[in-house]
N, C-alpha and C positions, 0 to 999 in steps of 0.2 A: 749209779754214781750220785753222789751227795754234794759236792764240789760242782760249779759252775764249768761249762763245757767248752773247753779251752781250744779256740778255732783261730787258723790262721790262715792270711789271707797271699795268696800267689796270683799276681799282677794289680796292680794298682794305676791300671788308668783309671779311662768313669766308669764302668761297670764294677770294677774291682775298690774302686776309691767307696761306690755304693755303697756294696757290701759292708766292707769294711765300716763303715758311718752304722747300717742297721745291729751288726754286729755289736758293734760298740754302745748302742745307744738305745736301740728300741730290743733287744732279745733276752729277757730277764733271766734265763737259764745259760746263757755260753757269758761269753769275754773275748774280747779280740785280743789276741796271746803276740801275734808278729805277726810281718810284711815282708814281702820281697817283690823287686821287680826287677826285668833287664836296664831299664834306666834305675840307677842307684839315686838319683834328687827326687823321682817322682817318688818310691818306696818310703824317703826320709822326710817327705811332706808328709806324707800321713801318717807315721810312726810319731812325727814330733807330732802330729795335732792329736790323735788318742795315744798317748803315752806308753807306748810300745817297742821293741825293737826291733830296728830291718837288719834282715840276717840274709844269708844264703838261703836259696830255696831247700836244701837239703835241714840247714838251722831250722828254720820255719818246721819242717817236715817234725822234726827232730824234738822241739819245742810243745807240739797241739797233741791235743787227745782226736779234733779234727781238722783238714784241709779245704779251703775251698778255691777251688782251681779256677781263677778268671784270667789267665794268660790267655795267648792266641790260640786260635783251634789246633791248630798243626801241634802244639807242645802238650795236647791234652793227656794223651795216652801217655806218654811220656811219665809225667805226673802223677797220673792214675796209677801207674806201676809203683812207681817210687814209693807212694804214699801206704798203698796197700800193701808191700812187702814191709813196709816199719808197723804195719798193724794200725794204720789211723783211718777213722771216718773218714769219708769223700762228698762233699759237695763239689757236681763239676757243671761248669755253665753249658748249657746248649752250643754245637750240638756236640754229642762227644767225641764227635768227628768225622769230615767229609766222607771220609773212607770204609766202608763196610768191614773190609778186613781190618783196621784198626779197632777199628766198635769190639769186633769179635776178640781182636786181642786184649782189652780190656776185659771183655765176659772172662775171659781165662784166667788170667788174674784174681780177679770177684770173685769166682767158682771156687777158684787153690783155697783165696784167705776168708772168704768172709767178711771179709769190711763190710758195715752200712755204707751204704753210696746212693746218690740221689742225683737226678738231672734236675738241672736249673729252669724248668719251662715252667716259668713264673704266674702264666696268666691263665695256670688251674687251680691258683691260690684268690683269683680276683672274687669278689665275695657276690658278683651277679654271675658270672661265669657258673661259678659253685651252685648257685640255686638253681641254673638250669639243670644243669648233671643230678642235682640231687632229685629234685621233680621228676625225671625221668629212673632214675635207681630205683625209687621210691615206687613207683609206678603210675605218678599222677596223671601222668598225659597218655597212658595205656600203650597200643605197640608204637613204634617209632617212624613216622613216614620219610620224614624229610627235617633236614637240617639245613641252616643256612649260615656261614659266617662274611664276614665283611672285613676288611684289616687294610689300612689306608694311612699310610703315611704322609704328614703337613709337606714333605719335599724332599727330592731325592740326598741317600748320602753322596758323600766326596766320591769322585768317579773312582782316587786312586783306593775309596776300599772298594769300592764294584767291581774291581779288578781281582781282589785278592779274596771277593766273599764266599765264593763258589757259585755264585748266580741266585739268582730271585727265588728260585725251587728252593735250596737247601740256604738260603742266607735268611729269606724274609718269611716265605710260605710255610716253613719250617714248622713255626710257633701253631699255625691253623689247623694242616696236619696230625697235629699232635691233640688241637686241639677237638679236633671231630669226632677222635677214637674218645676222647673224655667225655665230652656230652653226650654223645648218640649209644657208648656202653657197650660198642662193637665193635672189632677191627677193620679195618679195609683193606678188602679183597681184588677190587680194581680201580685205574686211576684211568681220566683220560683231561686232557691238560692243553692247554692254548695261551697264547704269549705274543704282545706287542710293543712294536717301540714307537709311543706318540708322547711319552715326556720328554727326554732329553735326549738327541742323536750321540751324545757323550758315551751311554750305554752302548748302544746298537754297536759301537766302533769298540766297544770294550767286551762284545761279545754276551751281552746277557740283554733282557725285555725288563720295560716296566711299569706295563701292566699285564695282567694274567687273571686265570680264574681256572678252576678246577673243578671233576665232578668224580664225587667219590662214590664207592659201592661198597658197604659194610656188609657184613657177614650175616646179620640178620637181616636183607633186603634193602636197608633205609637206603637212603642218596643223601649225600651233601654235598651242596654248592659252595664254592669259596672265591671270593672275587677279591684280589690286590692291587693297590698301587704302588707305587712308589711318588705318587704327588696328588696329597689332595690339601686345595689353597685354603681350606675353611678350620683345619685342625685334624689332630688325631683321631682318625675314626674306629671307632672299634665295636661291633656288633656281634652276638650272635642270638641265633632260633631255632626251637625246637619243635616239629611239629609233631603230634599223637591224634591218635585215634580218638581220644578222651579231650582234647586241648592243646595247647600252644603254651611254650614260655618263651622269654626274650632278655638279654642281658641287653640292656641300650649304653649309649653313649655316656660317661660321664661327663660333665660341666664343670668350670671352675668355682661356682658356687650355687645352689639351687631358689635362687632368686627368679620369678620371672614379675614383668612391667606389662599390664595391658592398659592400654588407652584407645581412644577412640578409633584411630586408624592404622593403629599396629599392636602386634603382642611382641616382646622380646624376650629372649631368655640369654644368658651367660653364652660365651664360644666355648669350645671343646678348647681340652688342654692340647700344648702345640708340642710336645715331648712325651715319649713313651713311659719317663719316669715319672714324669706327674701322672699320668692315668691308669698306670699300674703300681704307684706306692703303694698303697696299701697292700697288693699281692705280693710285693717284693717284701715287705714286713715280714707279713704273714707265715712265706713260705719258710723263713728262719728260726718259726715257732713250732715250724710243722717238723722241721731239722731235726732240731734241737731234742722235740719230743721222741724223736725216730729214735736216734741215738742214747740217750739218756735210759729210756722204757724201752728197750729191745723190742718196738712193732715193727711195721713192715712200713719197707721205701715208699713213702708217696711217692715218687716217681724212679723208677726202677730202669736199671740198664734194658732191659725189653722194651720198656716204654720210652726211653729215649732210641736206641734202635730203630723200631717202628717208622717213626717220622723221615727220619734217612731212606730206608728204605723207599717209602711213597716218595721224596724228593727225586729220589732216582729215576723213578718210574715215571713222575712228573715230565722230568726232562727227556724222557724219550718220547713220552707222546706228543710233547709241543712238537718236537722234532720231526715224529714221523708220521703226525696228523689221527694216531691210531691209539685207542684203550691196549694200557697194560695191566696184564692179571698180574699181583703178586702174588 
């Protein structure tokens, strides 16, 4: 295609308003084509601010050469179908859905048409992330021993989406998950999973933990460790490490600017950003570019229905071992 990649966006809260913003403004190959949301004022906020129109989801459908599905989980498949039976790209945000059988009834779909389709797990576009996977692809750091991530949030969400998130496993741990199989270049073959409620009794009463930590078994012997909160008071923490036989790499913390102050009785450096969209903007850019080029050049899904599957999977198995104190083999 010659013609800029005509992409439209379903739901426009903040993830979907995001979108729509990088869409519009940072993807030199697409355009944001239309909008739809179940509130019709938040849809026509952002239709009036990039000069677009909110239509019917079916409109919108109807309108793109691609979709990018940021509605709630529960309507993903939904969309997926829809989108794919008109013949249009899929971008769909993490995850594609609580349900394993839904996942699978999308694979069916995919399978019949063919659409390009991509999961939104944003933070294998982050550009340290990336060096570590690549370091290890590459074979810098030789066999793979050991992994480690970190993923900590400045403070808990609103209780009433802990309610409605699917829990810590598949709401927040999700992203780590996903992202273990990307750096370590393996999948994971067992899970064994532990879970507590020492931030807010809010949770404990809404049925889910928050804090947790995990220990994964990839298919090539590695281990990785993965530790979450849901409150930490200093900023967005976000880590990972790779250890080799050959060496070590490390994606660290990004900072709001790379300044540091030493004086006589202290060194200072910037705080960590306190919002996942500041510390992953540039991944969320990026991954529009990685889209864009999917679709346009007929390669392959950077992130692909298996690879979003995957992470579901291990969430499931998460939750049973908190549960029943026991490793589960996938």
């Amino acid at each position: 295609m010659s013609e800029p990649l005509r992409i439209g966006v379903l739901g426009t809260g903040r993830i979907g308003r995001m979108h729509a913003d990088y869409i519009a403004r940072h993807t030199p190959r697409a355009v944001l084509s239309a909008v739809n949301d179940v509130n019709p004022e938040a849809a026509a906020a952002v239709a009036a601010e990039y000069g677009v129109p909110a239509l019917s989801a079916e409109g919108v459908i109807e309108a793109s050469d691609a979709v990018a599905i940021c509605t709630s989980t529960d309507t993903h498949v939904d969309y997926i179908i829809a989108a794919a039976e008109a013949g249009k790209a899929i971008f769909c945000e993490k995850p594609v859905s609580l349900d394993l059988a839904e996942v699978d009834r999308a694979a069916d779909i995919l399978d019949r048409t063919g659409v390009p389709f991509m999961v939104g797990f944003n933070r294998r576009f982050d550009p340290g992330h990336r060096a570590v996977r690549d370091a290890v692809l590459a074979g810098r750091l030789g066999d793979v021993r050991l992994a480690r991530i970190t993923s900590r949030d400045p403070a808990p969400p609103p209780i009433e989406y802990v309610k409605v998130s699917g829990g810590i496993w598949v709401d927040m741990m999700i992203h780590d998950f996903d992202m273990a199989a990307f750096i370590v270049g393996s999948p994971v073959v067992s899970v064994w999973a532990q879970g507590a409620n020492l931030v807010d009794p809010a949770i404990k009463e809404a049925g889910d933990v928050d804090v947790a930590v995990a220990v994964l078994t990839h298919a090539n012997g590695a281990i990785t460790t993965i530790d979450i909160s849901r409150e930490a008071p200093y900023g967005y923490d976000q880590r990972v490490e790779v250890l080799g036989s050959l060496g070590m790499a490390v994606s660290d913390n990004e900072r709001l600017n790379r300044s540091e102050i030493y004086l006589a009785d202290e060194t200072r450096q910037p705080v960590l950003p306190n919002f996942f969209i500041e510390r992953y903007e540039v991944a969320y850019r990026d991954q529009w570019r990685y889209f864009t080029d999917y679709v346009l050049d007929d390669g392959e899904s950077p992130v692909s229905l298996a690879d979003g599957r995957a992470p579901v999977v291990i969430a499931a198995a998460a939750a049973q071992s908190a549960q029943t104190g026991q490793p589960v083999a996938l």
